[in-house]
C-alpha positions in Angstrom: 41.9 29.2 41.5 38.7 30.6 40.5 35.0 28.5 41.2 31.9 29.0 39.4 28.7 27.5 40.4 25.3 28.2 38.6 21.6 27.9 39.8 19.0 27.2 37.1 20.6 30.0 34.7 18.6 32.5 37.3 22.0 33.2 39.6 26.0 32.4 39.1 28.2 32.4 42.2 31.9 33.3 41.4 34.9 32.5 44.2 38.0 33.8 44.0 38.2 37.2 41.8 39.5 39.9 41.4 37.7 42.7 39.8 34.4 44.1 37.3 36.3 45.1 34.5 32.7 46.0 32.9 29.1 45.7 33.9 25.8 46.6 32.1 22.1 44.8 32.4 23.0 42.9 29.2 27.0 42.0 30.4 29.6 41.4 33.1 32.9 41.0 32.8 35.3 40.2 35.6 39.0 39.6 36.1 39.9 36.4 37.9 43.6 35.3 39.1 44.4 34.0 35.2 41.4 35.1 32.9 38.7 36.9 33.1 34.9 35.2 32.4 32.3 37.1 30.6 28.6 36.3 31.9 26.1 37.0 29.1 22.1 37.5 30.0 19.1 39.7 30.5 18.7 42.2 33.7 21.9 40.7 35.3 22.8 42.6 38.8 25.2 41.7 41.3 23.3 40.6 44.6 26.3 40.0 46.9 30.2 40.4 46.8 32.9 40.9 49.2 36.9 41.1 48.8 36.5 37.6 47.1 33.3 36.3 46.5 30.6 37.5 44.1 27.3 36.5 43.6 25.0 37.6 40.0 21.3 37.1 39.6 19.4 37.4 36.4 18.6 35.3 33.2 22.2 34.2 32.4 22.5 33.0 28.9 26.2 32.6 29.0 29.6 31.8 30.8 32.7 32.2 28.6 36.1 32.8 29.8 38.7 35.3 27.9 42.3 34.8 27.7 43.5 37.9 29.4 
């Protein structure tokens, strides 16, 4: 099971995935156990992540997850 919990649009906290497929200031996308989720925004960086945890700060403008 994958969690997502988002502060104020300024940082998105994701538990329990698995890898970036992509990343650029503009774009992340990340595989999770099922789907991936694609995180949309302005000057978005990755402030924290371990084996299964990740943490994302920036102006997020979006959260939409893609059949995989």
């Amino acid at each position: 099971m994958t969690r997502i919990i988002l502060y104020d649009q300024k940082s998105i906290h994701i538990d329990g995935y698995k890898n970036i497929i992509s990343f650029s200031e503009d774009r992340i996308c990340i595989q999770c156990k099922k789907n991936a989720v694609e995180i949309t925004g302005d000057k978005l960086f990755v402030s924290s992540f371990s084996g299964i945890e990740m943490t994302i700060g920036g102006k997020i403008t979006g959260i939409k997850w893609i059949d995989m």
